[in-house]
C-alpha positions in Angstrom: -32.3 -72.7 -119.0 -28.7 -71.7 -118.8 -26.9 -71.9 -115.7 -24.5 -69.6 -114.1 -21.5 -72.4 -113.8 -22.2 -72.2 -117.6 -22.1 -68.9 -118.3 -19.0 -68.8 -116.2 -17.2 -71.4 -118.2 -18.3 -70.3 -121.7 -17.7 -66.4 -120.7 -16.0 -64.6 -123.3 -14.6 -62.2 -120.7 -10.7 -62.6 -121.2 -10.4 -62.1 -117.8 -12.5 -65.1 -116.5 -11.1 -67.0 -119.1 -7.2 -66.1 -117.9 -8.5 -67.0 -114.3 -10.8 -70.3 -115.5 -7.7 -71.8 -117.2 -5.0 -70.8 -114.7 -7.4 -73.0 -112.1 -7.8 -75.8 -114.9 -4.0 -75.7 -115.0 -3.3 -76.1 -111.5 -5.4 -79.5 -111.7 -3.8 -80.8 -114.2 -0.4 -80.8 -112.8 -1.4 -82.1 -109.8 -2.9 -85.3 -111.8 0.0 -85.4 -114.2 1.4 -88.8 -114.0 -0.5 -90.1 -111.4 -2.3 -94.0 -111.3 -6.0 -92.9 -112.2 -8.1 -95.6 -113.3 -11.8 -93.3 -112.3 -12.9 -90.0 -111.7 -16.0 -89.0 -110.0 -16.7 -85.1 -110.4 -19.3 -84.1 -107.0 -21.2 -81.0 -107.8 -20.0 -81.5 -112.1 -22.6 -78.6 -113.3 -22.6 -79.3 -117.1 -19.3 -81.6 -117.1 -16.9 -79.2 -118.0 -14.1 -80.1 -115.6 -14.4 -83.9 -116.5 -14.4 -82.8 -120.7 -11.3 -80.7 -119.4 -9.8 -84.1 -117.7 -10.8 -86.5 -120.6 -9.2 -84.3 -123.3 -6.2 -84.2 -121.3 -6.2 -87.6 -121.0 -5.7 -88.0 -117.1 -6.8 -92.0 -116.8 -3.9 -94.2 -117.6 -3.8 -96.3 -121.0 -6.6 -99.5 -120.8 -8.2 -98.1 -118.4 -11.3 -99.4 -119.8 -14.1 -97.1 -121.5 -14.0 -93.6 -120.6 -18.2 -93.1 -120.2 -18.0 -96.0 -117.3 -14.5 -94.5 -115.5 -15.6 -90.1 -116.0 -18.9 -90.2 -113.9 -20.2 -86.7 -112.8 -23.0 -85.7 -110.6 -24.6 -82.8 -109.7 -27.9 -81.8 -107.4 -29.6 -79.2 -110.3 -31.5 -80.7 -113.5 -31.0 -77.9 -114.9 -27.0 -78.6 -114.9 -27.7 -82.0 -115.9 -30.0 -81.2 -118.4 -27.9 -79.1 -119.9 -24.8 -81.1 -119.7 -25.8 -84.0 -121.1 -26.9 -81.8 -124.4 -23.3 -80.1 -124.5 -21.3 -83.3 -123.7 -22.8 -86.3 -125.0 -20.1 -88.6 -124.5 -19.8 -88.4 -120.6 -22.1 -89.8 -118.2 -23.6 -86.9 -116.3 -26.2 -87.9 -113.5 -28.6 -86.6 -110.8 -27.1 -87.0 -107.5 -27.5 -86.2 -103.8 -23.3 -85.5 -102.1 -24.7 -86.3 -99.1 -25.7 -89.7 -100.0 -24.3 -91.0 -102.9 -25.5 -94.0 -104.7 -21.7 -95.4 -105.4 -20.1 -98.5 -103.2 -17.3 -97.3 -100.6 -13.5 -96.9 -102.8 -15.3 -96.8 -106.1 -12.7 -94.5 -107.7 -9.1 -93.6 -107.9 -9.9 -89.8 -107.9 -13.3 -87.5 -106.3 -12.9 -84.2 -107.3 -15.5 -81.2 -105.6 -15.0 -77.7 -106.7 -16.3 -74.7 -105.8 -19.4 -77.1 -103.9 -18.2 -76.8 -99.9 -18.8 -72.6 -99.8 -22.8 -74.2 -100.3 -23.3 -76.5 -98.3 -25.3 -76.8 -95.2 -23.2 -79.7 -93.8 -19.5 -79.7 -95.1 -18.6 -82.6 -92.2 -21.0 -84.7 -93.8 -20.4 -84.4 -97.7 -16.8 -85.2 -96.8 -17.1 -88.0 -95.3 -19.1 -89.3 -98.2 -16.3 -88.2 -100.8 -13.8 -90.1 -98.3 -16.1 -93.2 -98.4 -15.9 -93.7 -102.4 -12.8 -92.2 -103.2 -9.8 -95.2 -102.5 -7.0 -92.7 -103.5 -7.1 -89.3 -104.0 -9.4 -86.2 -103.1 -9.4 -82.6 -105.2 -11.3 -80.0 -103.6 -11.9 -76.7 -104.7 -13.4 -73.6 -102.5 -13.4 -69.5 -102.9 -10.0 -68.2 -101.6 -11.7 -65.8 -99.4 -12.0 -62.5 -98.8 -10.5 -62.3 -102.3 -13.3 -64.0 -104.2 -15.8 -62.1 -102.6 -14.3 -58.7 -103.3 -13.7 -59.6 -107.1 -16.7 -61.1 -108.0 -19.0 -58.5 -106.2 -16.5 -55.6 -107.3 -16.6 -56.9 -111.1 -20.2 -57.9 -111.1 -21.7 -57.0 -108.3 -23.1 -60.4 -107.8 -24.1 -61.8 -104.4 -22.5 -65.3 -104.8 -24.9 -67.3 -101.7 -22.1 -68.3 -100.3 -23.0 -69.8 -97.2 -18.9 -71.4 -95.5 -16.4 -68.8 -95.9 -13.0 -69.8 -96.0 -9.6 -68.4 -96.4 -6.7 -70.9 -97.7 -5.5 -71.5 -94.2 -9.0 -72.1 -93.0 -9.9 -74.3 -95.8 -6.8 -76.5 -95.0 -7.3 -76.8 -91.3 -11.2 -78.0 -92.1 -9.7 -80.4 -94.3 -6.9 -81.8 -91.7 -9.4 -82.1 -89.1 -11.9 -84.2 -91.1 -8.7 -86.9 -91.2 -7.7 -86.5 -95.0 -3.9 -86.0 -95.9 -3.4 -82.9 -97.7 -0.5 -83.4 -100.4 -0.5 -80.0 -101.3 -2.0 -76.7 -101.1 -2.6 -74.3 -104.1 -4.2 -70.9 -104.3 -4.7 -70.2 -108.2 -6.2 -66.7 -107.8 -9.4 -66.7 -106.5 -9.7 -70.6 -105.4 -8.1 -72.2 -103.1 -7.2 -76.3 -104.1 -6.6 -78.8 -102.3 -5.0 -82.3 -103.4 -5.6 -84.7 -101.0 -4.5 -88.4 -100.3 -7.0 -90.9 -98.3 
């Protein structure tokens, strides 16, 4: 079964693609340079932020072995499934954000994009990605109303968003759950966030 994160990423719409790496770019300049011994991906889909990450080579030198530092989970088998047959070499898992099987400050970095416009219970997912995360938090949301109106314009698509959030929205959620946002991006549609515990 092929997933719609996957279609999305593997899209040969220029369009998406000039979006897709624009986003993808913004990431990587935020991580440039930084200490980063571990990345955990919440809500990975088929691992194609973490390949994006590894080939960049965002952990620093001796960091150890990649497969046990790049960990990605995600709540669909199908994602999973899928992932582990396009990207072999990372170590894509089952999981559950709002209980996640990982001691507290397991890694240097916990990324979540495009996760928190589905979720039930935003307040409690992050305060688990604040739990394992000792450094740094990257989230990613739908800069809204613009998301909205170009997906649903291009593609007529309804999304299932269920949180709505506009940059400034997005940022205020985030201050009030206690995390210290470092900076604020809005790489047309998303909105990122690159926060410091």
């Amino acid at each position: 079964m092929i997933t719609n994160n996957f279609k999305k990423h593997t899209s040969k719409n220029p369009l998406k693609q000039l979006f897709i790496n624009n986003f993808f770019n913004v990431i990587f300049n935020e991580l440039r340079g930084l200490e980063i011994d571990s990345v955990l991906d919440v809500g990975c889909g088929e691992g194609f932020t973490l390949k994006k990450l590894k080939e960049k080579g965002i952990l620093r030198q001796g960091s150890g072995q990649v497969g046990q530092k790049f960990v990605g989970i995600d709540a669909s088998k199908e994602a999973i499934s899928l992932g582990k047959k396009e990207n072999p070499e990372l170590n894509l898992e089952i999981g559950d954000i709002y209980k996640l099987k990982f001691t507290d400050k397991s890694f240097d970095l916990v990324l979540c994009n495009e996760v928190f416009e589905h979720l039930e219970n935003p307040e409690k997912a992050l305060a688990e990605l604040k739990r394992v995360s000792k450094k740094f938090i990257l989230l990613s949301v739908p800069n809204e109303p613009w998301f909205y109106l170009f997906n649903y314009t291009q593609w007529g698509k309804n999304i299932g968003h269920i949180n709505k959030w506009s940059a400034g929205k997005f940022k205020k959620f985030i201050e009030s759950q206690g995390l210290e946002i470092l900076t604020t991006k809005t790489p047309f549609p998303w909105t990122v966030l690159f926060c410091k515990i």
